[in-house]
FIKOLZA-1660 file (N, C-alpha, C; in steps of 0.1 Angstrom, whole numbers, plus 5000, padded with zeros to 4 digits):
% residues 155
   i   px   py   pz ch aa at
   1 4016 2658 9867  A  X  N
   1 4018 2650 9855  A  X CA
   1 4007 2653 9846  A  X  C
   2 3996 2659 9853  A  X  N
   2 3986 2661 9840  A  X CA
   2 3989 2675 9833  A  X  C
   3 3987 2675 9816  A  X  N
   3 3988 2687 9812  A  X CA
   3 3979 2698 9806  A  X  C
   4 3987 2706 9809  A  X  N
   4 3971 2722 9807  A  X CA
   4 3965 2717 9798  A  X  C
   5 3949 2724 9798  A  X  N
   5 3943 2719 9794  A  X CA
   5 3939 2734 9784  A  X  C
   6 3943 2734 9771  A  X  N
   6 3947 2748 9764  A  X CA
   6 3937 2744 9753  A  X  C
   7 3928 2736 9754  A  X  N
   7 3919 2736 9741  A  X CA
   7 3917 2720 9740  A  X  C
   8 3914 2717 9725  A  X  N
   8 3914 2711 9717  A  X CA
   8 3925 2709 9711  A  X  C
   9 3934 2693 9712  A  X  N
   9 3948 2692 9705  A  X CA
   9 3947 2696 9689  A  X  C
  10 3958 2691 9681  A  X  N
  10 3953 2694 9668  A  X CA
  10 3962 2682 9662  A  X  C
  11 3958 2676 9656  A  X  N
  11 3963 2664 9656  A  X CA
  11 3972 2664 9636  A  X  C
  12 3983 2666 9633  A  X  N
  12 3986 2668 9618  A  X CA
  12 3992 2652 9611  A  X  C
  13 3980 2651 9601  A  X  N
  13 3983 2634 9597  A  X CA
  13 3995 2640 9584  A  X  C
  14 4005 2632 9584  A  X  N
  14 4012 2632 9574  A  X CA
  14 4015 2618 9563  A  X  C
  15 4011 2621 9548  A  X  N
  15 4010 2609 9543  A  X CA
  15 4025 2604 9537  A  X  C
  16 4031 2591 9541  A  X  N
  16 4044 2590 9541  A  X CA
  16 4049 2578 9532  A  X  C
  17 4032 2574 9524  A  X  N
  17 4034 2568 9515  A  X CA
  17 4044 2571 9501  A  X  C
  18 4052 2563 9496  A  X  N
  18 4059 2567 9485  A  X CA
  18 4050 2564 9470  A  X  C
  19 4037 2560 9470  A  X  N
  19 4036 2554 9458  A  X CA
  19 4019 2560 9462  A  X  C
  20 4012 2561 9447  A  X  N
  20 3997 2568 9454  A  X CA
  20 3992 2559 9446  A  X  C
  21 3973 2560 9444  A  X  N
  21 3966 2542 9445  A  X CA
  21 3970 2542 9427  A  X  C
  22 3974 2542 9420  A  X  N
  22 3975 2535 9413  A  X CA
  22 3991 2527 9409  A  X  C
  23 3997 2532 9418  A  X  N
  23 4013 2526 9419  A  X CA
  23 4025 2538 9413  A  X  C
  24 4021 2546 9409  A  X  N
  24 4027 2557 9406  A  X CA
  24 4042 2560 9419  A  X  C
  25 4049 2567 9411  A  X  N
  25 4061 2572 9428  A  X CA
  25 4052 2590 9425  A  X  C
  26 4049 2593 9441  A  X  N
  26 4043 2604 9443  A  X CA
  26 4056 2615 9436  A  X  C
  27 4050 2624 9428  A  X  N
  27 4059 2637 9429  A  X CA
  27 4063 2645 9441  A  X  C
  28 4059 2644 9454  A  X  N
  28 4062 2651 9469  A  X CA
  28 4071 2645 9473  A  X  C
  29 4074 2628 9469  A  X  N
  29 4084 2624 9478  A  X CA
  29 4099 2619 9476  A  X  C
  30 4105 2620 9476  A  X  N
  30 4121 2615 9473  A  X CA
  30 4119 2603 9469  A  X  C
  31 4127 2597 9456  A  X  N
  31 4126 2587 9451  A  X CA
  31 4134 2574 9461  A  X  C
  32 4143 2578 9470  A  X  N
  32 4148 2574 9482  A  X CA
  32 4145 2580 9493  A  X  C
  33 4139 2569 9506  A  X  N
  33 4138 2575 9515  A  X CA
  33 4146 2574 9523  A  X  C
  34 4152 2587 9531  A  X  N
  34 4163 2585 9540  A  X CA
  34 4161 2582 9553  A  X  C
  35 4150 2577 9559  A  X  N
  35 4150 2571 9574  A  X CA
  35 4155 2552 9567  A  X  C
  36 4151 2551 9554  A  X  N
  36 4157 2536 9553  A  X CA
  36 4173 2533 9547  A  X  C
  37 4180 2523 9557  A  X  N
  37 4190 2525 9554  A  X CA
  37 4192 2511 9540  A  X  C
  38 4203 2517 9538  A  X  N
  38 4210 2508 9524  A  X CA
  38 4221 2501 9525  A  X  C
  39 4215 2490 9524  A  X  N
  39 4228 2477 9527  A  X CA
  39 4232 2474 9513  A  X  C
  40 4245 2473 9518  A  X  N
  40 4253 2473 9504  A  X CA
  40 4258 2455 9506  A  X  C
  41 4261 2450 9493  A  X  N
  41 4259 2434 9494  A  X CA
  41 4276 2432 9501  A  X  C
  42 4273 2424 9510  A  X  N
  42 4283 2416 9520  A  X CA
  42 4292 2403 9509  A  X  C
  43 4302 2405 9511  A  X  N
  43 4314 2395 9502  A  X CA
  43 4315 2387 9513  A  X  C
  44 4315 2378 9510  A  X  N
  44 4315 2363 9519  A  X CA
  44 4330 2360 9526  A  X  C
  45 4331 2358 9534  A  X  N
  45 4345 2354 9544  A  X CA
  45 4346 2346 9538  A  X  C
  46 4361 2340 9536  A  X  N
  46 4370 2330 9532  A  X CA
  46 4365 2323 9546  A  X  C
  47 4367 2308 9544  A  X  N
  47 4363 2299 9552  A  X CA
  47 4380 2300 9557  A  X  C
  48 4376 2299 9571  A  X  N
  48 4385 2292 9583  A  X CA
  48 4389 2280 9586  A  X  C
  49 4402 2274 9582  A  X  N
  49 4403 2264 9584  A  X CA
  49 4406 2258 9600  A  X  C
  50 4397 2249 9604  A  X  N
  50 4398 2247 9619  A  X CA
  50 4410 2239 9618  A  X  C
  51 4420 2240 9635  A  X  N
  51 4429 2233 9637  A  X CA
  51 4428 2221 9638  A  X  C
  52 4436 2214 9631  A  X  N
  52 4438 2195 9632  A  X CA
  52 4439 2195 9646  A  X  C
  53 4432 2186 9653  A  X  N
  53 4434 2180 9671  A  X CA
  53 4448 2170 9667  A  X  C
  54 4452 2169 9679  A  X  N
  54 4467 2158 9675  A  X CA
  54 4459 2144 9680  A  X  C
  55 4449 2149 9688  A  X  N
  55 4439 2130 9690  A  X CA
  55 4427 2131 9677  A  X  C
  56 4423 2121 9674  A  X  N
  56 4408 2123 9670  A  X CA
  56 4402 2123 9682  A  X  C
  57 4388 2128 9679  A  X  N
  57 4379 2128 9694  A  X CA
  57 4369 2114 9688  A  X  C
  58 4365 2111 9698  A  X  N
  58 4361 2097 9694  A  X CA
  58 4344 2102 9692  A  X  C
  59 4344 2093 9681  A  X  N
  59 4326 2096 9678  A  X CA
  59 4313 2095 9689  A  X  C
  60 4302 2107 9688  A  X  N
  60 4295 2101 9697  A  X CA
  60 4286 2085 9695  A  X  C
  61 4279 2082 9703  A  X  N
  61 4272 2072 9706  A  X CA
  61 4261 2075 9699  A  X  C
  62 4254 2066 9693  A  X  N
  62 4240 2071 9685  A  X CA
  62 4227 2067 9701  A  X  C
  63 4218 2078 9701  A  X  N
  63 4211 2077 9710  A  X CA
  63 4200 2071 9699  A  X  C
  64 4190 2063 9707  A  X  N
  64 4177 2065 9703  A  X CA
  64 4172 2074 9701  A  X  C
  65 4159 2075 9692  A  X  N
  65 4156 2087 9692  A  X CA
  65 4142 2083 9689  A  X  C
  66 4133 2096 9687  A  X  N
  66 4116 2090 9683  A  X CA
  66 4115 2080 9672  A  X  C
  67 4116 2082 9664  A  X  N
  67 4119 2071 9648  A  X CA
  67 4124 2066 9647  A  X  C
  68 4137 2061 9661  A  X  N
  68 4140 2045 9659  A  X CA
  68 4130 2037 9657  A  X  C
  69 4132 2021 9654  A  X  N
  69 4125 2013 9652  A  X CA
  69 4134 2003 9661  A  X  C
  70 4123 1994 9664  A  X  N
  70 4125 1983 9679  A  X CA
  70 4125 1971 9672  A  X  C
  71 4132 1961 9675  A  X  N
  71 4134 1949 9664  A  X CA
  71 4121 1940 9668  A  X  C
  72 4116 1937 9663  A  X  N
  72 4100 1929 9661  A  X CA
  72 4098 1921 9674  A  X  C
  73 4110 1913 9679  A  X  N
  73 4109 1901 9688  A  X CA
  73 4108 1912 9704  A  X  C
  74 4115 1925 9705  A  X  N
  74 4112 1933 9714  A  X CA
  74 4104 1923 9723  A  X  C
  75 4096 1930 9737  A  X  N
  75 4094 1926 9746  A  X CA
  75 4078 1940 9745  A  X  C
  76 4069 1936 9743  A  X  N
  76 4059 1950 9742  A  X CA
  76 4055 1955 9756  A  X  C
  77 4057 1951 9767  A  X  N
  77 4051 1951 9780  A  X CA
  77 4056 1969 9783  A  X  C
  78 4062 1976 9776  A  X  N
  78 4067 1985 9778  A  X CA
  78 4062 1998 9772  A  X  C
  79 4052 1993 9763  A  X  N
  79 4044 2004 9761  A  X CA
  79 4032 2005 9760  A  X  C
  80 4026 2015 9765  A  X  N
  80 4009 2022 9773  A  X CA
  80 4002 2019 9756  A  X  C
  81 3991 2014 9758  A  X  N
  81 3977 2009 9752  A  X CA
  81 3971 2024 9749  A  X  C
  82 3967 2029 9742  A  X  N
  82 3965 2044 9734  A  X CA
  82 3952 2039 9731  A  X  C
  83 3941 2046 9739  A  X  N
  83 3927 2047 9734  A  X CA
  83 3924 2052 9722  A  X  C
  84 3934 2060 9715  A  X  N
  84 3932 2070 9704  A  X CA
  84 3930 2056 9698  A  X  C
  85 3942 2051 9696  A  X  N
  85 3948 2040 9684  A  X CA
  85 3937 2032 9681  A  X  C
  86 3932 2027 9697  A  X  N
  86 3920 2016 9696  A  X CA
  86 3912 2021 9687  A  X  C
  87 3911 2034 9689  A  X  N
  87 3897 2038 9684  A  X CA
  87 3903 2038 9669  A  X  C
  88 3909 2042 9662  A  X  N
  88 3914 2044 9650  A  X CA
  88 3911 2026 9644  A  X  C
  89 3916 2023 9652  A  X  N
  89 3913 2003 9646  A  X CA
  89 3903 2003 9645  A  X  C
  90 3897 2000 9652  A  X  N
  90 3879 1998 9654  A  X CA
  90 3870 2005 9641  A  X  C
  91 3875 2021 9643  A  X  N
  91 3868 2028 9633  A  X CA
  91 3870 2025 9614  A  X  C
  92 3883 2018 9613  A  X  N
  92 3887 2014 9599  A  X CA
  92 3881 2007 9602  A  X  C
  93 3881 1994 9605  A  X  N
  93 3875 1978 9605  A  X CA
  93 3862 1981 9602  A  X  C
  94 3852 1992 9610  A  X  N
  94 3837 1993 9609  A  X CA
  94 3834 1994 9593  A  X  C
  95 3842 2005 9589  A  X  N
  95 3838 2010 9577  A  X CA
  95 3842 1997 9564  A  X  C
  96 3855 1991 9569  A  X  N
  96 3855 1978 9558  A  X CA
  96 3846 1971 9557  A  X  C
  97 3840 1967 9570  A  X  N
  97 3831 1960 9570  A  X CA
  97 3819 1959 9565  A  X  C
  98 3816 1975 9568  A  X  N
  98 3799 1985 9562  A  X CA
  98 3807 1981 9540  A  X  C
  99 3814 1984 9539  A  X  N
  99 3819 1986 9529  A  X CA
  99 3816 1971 9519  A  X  C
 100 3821 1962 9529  A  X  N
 100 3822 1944 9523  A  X CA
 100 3804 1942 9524  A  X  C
 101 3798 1942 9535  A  X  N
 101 3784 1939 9532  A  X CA
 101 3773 1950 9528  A  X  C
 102 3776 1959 9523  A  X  N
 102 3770 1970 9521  A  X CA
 102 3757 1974 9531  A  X  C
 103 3766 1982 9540  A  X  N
 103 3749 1984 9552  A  X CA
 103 3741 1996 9547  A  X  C
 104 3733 1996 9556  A  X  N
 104 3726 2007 9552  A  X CA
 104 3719 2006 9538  A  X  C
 105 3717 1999 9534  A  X  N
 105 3709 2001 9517  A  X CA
 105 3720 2004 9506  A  X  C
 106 3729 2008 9509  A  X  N
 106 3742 2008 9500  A  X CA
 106 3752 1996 9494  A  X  C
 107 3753 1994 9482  A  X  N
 107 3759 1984 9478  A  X CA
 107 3772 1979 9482  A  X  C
 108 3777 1963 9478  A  X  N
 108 3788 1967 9483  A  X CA
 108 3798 1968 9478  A  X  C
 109 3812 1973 9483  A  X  N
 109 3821 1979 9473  A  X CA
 109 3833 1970 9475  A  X  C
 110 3833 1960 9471  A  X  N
 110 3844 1950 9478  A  X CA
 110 3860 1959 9472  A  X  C
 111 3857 1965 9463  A  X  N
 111 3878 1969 9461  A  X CA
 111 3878 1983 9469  A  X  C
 112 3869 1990 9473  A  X  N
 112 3875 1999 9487  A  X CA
 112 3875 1993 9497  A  X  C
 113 3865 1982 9499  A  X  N
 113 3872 1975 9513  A  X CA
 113 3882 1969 9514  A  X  C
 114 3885 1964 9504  A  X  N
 114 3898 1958 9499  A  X CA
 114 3910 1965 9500  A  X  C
 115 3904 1979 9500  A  X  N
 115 3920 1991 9505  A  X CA
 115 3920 1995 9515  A  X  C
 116 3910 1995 9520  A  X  N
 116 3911 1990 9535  A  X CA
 116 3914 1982 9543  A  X  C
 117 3912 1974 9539  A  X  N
 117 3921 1961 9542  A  X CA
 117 3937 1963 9544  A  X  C
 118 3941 1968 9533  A  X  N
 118 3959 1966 9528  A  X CA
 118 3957 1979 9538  A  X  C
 119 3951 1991 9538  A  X  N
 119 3961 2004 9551  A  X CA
 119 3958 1992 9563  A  X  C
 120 3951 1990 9568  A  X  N
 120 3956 1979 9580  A  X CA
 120 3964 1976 9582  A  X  C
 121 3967 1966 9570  A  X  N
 121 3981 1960 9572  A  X CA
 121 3993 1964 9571  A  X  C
 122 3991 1977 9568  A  X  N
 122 4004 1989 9564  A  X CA
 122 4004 1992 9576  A  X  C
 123 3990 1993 9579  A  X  N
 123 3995 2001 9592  A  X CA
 123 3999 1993 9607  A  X  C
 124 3998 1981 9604  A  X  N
 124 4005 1965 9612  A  X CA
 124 4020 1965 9609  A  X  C
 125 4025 1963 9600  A  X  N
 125 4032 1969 9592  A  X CA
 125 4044 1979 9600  A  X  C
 126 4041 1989 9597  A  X  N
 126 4047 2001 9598  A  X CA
 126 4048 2006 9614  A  X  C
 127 4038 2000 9621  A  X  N
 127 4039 2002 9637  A  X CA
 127 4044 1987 9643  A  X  C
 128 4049 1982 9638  A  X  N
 128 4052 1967 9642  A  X CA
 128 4063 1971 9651  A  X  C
 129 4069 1967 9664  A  X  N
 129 4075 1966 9675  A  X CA
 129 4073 1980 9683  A  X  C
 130 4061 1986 9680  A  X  N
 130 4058 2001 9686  A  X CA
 130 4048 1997 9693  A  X  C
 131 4040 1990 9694  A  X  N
 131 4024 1989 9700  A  X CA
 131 4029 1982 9711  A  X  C
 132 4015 1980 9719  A  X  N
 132 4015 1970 9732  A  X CA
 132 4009 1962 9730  A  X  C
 133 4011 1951 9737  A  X  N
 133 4005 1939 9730  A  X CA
 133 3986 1938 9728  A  X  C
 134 3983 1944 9738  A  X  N
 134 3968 1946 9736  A  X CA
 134 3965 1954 9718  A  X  C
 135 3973 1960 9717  A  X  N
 135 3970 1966 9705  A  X CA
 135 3975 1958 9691  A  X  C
 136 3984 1953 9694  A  X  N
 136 3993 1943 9685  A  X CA
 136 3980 1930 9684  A  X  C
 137 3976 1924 9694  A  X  N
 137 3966 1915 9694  A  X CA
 137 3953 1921 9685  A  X  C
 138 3946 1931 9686  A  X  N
 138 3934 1937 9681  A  X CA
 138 3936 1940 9668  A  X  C
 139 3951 1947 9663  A  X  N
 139 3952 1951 9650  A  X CA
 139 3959 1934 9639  A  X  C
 140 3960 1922 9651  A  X  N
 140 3963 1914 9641  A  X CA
 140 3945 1903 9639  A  X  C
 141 3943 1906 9647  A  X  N
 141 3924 1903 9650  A  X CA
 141 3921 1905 9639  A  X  C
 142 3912 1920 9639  A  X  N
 142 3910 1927 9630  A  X CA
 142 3909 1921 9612  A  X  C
 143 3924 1925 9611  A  X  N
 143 3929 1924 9598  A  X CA
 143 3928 1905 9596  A  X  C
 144 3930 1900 9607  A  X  N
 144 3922 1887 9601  A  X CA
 144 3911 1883 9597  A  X  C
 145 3902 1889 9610  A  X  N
 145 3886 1888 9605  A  X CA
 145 3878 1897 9595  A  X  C
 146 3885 1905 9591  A  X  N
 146 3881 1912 9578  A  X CA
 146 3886 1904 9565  A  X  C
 147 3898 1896 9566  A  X  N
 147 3901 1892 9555  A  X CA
 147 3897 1882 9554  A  X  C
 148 3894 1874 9565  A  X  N
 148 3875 1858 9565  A  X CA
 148 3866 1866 9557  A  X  C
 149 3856 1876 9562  A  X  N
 149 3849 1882 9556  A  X CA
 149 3852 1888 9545  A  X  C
 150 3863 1894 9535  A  X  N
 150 3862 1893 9522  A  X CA
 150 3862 1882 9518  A  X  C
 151 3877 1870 9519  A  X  N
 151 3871 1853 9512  A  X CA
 151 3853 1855 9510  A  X  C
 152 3849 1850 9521  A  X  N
 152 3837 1849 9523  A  X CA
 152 3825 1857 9508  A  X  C
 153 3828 1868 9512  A  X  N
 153 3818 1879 9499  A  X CA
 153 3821 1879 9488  A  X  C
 154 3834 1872 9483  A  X  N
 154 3844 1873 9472  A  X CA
 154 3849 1856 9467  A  X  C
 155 3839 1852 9462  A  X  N
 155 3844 1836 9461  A  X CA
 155 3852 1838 9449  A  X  C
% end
């Protein structure tokens, strides 16, 4: 399987570009190239009319799906406590907070904390009958004791 060994190969580059650097069509090469083929435009099939069934088929069942939503009174015992989530609460609340008493030597900014405040509650809100109750408890916590603490800074 190996082959004679007759030299040095010689290797011939061929340039198969149609267009040279300034965008020009080369004078060497066919203004069409025939390894590409040419589709000619397709006329559209008349639509098929499907046969009438002599039953109707009965509609499916709607499944749940991820984006259903669970009616508020639900039962939460059924869904796993998400350390992510915690941490996502915790981390908003810090910064409203830092925000409402200005830590750090920085003033404070009561209407960004203030929008912080409201995504909380959007986001109370918007996850309502999805959380477990550990988390439903923290994120209704939370959004209370931040909104003592604005009263409080904001007479």
């Amino acid at each position: 399987m190996s082959e004679p060994d007759n030299g040095p190969r010689k290797i011939k580059v061929v340039d198969r570009r149609r267009f040279d650097e300034s965008g020009d069509l080369r004078p060497d090469r066919p203004s069409v190239a025939t390894s590409e083929p040419v589709s000619e435009p397709v006329e559209p099939a008349a639509p098929v009319a499907a046969p009438e069934p002599s039953q109707p088929a009965p509609a499916p069942e709607p499944t749940p799906g991820p984006t259903s939503r669970r009616p508020a009174g639900e039962d939460t015992a059924q869904h796993e406590t998400s350390p992510l989530f915690m941490d996502l609460i915790a981390g908003l609340a810090q910064q409203s907070e830092m925000l409402l008493t200005g830590a750090q030597g920085l003033p404070a900014q009561p209407a960004e904390a203030q929008r912080m405040i409201e995504y909380l509650a959007m986001l109370e809100t918007k996850t309502s009958g999805n959380l477990s109750a550990e988390e439903e408890r923290l994120l209704s916590g939370v959004i209370f004791q931040l909104r003592t603490l604005f009263v409080q800074h904001n007479p």
